[in-house]
N, CA, C and O atoms as a GROMACS GRO file, in nm:
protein
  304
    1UNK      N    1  -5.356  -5.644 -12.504
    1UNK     CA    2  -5.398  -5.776 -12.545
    1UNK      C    3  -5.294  -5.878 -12.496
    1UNK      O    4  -5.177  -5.871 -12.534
    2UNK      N    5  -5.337  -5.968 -12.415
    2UNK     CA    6  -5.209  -6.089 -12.386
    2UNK      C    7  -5.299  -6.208 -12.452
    2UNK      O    8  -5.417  -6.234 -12.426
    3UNK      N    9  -5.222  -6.267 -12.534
    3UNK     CA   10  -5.179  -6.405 -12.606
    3UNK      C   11  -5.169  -6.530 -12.504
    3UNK      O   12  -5.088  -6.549 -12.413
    4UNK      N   13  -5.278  -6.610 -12.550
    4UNK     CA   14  -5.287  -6.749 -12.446
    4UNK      C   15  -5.120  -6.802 -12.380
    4UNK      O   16  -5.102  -6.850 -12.269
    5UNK      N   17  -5.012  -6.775 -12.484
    5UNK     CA   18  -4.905  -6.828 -12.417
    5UNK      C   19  -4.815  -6.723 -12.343
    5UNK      O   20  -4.696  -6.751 -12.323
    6UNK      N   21  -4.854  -6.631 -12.311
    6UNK     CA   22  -4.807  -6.514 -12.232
    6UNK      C   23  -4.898  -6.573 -12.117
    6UNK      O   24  -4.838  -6.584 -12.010
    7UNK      N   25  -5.042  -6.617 -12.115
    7UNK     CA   26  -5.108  -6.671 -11.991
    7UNK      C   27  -5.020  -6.757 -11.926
    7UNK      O   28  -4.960  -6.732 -11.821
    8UNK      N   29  -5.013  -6.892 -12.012
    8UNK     CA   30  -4.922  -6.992 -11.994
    8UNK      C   31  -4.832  -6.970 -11.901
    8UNK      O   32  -4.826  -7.020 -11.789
    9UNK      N   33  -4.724  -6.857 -11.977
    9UNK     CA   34  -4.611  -6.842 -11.890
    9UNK      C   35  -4.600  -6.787 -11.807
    9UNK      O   36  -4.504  -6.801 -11.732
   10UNK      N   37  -4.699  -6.699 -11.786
   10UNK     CA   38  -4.748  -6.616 -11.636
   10UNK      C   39  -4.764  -6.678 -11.538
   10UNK      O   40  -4.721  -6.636 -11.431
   11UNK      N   41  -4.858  -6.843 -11.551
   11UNK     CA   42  -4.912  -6.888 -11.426
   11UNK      C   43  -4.791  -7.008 -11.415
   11UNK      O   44  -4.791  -7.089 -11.323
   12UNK      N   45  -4.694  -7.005 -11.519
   12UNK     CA   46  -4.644  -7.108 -11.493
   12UNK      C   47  -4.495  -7.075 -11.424
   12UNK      O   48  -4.430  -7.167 -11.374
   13UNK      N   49  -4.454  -6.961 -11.425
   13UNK     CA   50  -4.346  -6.829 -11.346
   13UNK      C   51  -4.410  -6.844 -11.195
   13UNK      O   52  -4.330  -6.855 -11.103
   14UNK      N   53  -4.571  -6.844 -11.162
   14UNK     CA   54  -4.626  -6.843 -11.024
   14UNK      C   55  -4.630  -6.988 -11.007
   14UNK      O   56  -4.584  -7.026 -10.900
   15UNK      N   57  -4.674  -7.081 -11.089
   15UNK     CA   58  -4.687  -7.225 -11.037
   15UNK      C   59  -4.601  -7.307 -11.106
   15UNK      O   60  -4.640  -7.368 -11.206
   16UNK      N   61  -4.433  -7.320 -11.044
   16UNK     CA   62  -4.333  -7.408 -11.132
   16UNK      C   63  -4.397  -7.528 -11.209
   16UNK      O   64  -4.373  -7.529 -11.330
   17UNK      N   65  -4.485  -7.646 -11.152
   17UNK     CA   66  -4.500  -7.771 -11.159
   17UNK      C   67  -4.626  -7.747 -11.249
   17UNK      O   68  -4.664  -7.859 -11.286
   18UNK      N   69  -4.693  -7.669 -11.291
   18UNK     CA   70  -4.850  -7.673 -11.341
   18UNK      C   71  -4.827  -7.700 -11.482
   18UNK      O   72  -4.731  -7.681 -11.557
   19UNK      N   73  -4.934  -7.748 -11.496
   19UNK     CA   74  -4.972  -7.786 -11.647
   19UNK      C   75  -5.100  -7.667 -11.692
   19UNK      O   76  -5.193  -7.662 -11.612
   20UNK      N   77  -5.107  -7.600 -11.780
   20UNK     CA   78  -5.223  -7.493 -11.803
   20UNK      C   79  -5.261  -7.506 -11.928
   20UNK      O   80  -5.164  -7.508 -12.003
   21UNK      N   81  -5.346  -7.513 -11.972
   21UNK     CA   82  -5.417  -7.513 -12.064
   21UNK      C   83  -5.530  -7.369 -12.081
   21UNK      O   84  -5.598  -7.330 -11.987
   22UNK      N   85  -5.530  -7.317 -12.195
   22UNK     CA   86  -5.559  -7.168 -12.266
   22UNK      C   87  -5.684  -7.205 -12.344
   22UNK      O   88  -5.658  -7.297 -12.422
   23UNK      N   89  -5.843  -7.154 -12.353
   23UNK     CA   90  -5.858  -7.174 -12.438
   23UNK      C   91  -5.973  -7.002 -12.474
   23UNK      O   92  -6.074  -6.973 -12.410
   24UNK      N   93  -5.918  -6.924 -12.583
   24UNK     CA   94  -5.999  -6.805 -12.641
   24UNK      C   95  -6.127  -6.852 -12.672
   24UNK      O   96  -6.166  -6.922 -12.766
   25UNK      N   97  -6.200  -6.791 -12.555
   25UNK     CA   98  -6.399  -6.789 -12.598
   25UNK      C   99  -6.443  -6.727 -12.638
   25UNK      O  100  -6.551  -6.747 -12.695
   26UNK      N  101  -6.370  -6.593 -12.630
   26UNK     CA  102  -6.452  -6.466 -12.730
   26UNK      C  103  -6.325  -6.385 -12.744
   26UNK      O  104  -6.297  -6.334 -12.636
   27UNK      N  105  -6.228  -6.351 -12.851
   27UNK     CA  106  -6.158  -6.276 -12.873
   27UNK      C  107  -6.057  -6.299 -12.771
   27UNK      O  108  -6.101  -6.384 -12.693
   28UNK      N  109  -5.902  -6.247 -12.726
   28UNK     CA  110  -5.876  -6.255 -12.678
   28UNK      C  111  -5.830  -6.202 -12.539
   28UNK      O  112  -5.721  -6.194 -12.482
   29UNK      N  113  -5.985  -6.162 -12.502
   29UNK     CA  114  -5.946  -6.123 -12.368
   29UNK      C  115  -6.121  -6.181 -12.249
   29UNK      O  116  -6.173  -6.144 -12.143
   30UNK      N  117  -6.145  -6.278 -12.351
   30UNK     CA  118  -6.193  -6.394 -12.261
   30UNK      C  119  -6.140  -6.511 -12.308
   30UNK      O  120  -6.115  -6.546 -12.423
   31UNK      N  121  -6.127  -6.565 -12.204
   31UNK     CA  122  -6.018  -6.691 -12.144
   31UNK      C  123  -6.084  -6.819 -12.091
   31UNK      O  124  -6.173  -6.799 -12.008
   32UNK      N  125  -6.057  -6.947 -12.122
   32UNK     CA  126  -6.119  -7.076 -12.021
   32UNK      C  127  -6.000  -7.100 -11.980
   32UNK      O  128  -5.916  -7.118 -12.069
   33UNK      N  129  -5.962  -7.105 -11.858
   33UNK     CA  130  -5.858  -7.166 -11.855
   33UNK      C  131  -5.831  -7.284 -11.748
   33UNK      O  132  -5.919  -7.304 -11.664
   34UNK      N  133  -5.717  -7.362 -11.748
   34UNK     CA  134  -5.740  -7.504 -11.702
   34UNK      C  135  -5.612  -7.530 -11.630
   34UNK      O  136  -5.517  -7.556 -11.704
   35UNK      N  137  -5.588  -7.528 -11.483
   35UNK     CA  138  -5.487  -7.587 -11.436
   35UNK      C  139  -5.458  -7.710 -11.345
   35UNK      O  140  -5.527  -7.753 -11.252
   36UNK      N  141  -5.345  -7.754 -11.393
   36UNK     CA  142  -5.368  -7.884 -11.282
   36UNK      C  143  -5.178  -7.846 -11.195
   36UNK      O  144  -5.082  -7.783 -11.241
   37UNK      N  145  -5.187  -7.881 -11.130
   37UNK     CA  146  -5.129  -7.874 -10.987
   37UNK      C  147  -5.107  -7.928 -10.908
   37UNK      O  148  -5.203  -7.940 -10.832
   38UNK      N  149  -4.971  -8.000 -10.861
   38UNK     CA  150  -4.985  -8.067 -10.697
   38UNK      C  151  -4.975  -7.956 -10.603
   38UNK      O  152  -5.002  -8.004 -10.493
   39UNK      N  153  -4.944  -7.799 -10.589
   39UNK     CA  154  -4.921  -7.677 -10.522
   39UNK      C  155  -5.096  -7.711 -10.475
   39UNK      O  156  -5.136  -7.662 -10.370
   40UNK      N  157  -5.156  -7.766 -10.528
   40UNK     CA  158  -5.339  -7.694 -10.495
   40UNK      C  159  -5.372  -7.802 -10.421
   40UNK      O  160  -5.490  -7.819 -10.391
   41UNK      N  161  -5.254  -7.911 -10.370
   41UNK     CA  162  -5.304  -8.009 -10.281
   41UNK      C  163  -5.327  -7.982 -10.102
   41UNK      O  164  -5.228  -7.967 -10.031
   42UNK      N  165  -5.452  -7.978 -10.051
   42UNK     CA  166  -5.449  -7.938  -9.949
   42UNK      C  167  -5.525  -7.799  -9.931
   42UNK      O  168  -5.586  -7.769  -9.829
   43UNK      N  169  -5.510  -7.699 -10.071
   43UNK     CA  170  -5.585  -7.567 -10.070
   43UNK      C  171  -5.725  -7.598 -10.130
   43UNK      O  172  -5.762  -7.683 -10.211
   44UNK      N  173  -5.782  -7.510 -10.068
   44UNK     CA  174  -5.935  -7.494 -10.083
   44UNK      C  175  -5.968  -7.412 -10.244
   44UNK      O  176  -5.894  -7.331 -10.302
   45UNK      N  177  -6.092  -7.460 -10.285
   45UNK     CA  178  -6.076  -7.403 -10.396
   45UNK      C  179  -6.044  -7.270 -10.461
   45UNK      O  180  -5.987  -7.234 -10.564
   46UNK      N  181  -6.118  -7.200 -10.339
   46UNK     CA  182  -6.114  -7.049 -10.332
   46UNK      C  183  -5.932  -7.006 -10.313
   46UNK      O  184  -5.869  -6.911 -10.359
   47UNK      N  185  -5.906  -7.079 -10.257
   47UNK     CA  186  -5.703  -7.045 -10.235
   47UNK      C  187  -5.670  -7.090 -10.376
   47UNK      O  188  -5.627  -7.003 -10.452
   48UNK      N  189  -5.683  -7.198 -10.417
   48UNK     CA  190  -5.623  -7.243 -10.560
   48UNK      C  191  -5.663  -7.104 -10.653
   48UNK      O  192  -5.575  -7.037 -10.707
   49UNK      N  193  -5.778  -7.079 -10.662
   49UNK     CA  194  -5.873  -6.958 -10.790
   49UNK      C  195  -5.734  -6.844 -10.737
   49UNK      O  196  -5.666  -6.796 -10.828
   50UNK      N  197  -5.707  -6.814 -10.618
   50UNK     CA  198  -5.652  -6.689 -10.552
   50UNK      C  199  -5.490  -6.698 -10.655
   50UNK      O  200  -5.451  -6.621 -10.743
   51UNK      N  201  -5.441  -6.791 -10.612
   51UNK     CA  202  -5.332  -6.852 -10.640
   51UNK      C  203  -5.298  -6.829 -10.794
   51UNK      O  204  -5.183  -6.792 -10.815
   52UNK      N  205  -5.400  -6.850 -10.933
   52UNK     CA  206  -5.372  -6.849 -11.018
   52UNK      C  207  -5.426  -6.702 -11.067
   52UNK      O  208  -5.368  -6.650 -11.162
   53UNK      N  209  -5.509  -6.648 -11.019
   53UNK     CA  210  -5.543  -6.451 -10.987
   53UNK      C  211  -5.431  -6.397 -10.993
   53UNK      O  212  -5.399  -6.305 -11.068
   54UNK      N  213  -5.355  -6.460 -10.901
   54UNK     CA  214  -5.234  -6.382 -10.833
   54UNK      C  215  -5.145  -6.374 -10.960
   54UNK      O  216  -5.125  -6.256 -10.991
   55UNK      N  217  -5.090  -6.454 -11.034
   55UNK     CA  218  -5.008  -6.466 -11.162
   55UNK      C  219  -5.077  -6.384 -11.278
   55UNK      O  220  -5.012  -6.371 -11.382
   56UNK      N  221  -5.241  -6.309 -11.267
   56UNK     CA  222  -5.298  -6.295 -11.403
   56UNK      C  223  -5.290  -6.110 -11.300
   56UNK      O  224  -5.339  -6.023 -11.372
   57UNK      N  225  -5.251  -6.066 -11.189
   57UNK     CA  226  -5.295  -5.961 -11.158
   57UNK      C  227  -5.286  -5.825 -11.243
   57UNK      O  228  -5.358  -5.728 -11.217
   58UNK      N  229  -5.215  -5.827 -11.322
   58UNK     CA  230  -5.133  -5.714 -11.400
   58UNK      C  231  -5.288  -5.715 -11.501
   58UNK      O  232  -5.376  -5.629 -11.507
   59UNK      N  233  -5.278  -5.839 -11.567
   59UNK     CA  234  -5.398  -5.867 -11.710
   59UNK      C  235  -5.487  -5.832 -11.658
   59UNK      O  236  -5.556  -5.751 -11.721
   60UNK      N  237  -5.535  -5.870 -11.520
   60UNK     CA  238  -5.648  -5.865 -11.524
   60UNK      C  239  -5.714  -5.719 -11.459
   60UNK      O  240  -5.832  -5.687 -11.474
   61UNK      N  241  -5.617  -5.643 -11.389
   61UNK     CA  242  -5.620  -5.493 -11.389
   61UNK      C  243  -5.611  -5.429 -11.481
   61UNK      O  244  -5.660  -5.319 -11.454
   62UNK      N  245  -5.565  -5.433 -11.608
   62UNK     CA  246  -5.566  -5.345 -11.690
   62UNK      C  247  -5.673  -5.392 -11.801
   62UNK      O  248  -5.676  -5.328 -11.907
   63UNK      N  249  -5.749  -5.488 -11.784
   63UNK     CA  250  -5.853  -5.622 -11.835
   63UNK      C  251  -5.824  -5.649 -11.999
   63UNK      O  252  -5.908  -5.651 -12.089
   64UNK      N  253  -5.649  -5.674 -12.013
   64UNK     CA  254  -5.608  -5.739 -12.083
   64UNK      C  255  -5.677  -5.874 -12.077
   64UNK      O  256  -5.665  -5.943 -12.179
   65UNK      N  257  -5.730  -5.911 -12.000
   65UNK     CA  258  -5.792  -6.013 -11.988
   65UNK      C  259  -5.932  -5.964 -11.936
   65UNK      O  260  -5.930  -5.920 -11.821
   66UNK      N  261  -6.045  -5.964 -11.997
   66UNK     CA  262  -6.174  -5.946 -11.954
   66UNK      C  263  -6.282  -6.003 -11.873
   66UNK      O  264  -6.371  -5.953 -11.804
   67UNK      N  265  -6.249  -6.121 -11.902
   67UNK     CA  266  -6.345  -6.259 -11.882
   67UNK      C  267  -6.224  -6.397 -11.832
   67UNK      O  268  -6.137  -6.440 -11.907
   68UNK      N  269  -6.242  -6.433 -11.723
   68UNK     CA  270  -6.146  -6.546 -11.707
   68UNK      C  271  -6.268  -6.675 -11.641
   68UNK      O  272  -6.302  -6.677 -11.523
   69UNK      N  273  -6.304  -6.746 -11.717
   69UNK     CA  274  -6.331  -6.881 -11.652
   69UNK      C  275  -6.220  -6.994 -11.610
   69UNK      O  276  -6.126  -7.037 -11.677
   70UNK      N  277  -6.248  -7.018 -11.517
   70UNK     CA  278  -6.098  -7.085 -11.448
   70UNK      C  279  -6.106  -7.217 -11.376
   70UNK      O  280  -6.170  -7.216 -11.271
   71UNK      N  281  -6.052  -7.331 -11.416
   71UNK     CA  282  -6.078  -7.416 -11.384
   71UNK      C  283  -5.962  -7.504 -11.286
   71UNK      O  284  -5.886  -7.578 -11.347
   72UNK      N  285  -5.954  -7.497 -11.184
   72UNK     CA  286  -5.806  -7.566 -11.083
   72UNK      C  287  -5.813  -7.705 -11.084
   72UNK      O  288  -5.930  -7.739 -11.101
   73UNK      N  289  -5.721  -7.820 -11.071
   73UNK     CA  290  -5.721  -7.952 -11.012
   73UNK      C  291  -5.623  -7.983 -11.008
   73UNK      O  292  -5.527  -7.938 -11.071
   74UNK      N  293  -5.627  -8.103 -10.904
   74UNK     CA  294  -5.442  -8.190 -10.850
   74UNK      C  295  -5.410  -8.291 -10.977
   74UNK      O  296  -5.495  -8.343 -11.049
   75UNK      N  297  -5.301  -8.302 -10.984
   75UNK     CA  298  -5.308  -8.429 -11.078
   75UNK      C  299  -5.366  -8.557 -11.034
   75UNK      O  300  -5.363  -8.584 -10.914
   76UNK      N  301  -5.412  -8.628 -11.108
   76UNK     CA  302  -5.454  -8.806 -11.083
   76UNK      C  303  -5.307  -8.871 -11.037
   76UNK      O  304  -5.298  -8.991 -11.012
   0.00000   0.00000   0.00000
């Protein structure tokens, strides 16, 4: 089982500058989750989704995390 702020600090160890936001949809191993980013300026969405995969790979192989809806953007 990983805890929304074990997410947090996972993607935020892969993305220094991000802001992430956690939110449990069904128990905790489905996830909404929400990042914003200047790293995702210039990447395509599919590279950004890759990008924050890449920080959840452990969770999401062992499907400590089951369900991830995932949401990327640059800051305003």
């Amino acid at each position: 089982m990983t805890t929304k702020y074990q997410v947090i600090n996972l993607i935020k160890q892969k993305i220094a500058d991000s802001e992430v936001f956690v939110e449990n949809l069904k128990g905790d191993d489905h996830l909404q989750v929400r990042v914003i980013s200047s790293e995702f300026n210039g990447l395509s969405l599919v590279k950004q989704h890759q990008l924050v995969y890449s920080a959840l790979k452990a969770e999401l192989a062992s499907e400590a995390i089951h369900a991830l809806a995932l949401k990327t953007e640059t800051p305003t």
